[in-house]
C-alpha positions as CSV (number, residue, x, y, z in Angstrom):
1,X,-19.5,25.7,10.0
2,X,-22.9,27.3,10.7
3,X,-22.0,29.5,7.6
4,X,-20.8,27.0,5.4
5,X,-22.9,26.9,1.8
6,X,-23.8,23.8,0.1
7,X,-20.6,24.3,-2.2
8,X,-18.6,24.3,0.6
9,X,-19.6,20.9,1.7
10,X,-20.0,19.5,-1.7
11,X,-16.0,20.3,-2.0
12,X,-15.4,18.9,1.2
13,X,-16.9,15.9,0.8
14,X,-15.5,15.6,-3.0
15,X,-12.2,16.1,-1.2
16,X,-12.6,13.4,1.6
17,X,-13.8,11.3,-1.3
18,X,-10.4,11.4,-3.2
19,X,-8.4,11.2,-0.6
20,X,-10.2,7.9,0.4
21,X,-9.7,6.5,-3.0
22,X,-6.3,7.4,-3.3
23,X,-5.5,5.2,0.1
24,X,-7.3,2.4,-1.0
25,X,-5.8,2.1,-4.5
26,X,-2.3,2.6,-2.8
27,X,-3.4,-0.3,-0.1
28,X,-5.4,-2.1,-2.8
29,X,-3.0,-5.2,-2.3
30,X,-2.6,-5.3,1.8
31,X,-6.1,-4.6,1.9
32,X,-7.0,-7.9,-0.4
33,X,-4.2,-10.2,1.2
34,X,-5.4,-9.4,4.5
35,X,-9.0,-10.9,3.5
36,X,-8.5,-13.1,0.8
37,X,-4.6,-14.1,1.5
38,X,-4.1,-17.7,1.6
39,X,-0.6,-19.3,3.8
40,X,1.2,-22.1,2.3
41,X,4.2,-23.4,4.5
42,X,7.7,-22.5,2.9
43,X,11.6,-23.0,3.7
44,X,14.1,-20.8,4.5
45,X,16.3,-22.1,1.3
46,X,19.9,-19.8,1.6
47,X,21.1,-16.4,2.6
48,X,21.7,-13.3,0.7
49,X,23.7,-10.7,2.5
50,X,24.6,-7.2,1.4
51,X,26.8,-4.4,3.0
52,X,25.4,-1.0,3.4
53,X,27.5,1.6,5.4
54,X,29.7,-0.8,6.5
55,X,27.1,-3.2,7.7
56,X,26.3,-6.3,6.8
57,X,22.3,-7.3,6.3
58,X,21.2,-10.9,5.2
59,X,18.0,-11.3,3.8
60,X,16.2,-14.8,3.6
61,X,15.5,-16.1,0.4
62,X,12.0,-18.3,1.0
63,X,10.5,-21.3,-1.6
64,X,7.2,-22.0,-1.4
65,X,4.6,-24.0,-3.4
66,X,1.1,-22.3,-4.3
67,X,-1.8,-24.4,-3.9
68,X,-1.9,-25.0,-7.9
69,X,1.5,-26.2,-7.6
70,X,3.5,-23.1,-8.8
71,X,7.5,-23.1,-6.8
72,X,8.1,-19.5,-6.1
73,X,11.5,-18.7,-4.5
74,X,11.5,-14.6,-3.4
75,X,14.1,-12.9,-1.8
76,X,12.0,-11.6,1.7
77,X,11.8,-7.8,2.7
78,X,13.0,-8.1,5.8
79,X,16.7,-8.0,6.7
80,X,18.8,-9.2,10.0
81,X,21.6,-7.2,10.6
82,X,25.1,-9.3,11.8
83,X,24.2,-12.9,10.9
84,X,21.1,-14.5,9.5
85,X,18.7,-14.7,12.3
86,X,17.4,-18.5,10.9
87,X,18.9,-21.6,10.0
88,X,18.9,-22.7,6.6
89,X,15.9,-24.9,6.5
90,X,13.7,-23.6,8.9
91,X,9.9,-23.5,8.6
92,X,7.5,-20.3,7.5
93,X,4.4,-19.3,6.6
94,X,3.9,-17.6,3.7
95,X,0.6,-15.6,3.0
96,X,-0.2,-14.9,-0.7
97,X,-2.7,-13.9,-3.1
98,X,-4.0,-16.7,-5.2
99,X,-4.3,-15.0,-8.4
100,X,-0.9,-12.8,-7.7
101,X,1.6,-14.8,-5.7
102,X,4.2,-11.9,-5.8
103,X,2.0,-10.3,-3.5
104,X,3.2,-11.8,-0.2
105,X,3.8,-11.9,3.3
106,X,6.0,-14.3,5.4
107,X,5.2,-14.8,8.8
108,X,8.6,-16.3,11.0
109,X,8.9,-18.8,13.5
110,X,9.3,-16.6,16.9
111,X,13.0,-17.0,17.9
């Protein structure tokens, strides 16, 4: 480093500076629902199960109400392997972005 020239830092630092911007437009939407995220409280409202090598995953499908009043009902991320880990009916919390309630995160009960 003692022999580095100005252009050498100057490309560095160029570097560092699109690699940062990269990350935070590919986080841009974790990033702003873990500070601006709202919860609203949905309901585990069916099942929907799929096979995949021979196993059998259900994943929850949530309804929740934004706080203009919008009913969303998603199909979850997260999958249970077997048997749905919840009861039809049971309680979550569901974190969203105001302006974009596709961008979401449900939080379960702990079972």
């Amino acid at each position: 480093m003692e022999n580095w020239t100005w252009q050498d830092w100057l490309v560095t630092a160029l570097t560092l500076a699109l690699v940062l911007a990269v990350l935070l437009y590919k986080f841009r939407y974790t990033i702003q629902l873990h500070r601006k995220g709202v919860h609203a409280e949905g309901v585990i409202v069916n099942w929907m199960s799929t096979q995949e090598a021979g196993k059998r995953y259900f994943y929850p499908l949530i309804l929740f109400i934004t706080a203009s009043g919008q009913e969303i009902k998603f199909r979850a991320e997260e999958r249970c392997e077997g048997e749905p880990l919840y009861p039809i009916g049971t309680s979550v919390r569901v974190k969203y972005l105001t302006h974009l309630p596709s961008i979401r995160k449900v939080v379960y009960p702990i079972s």
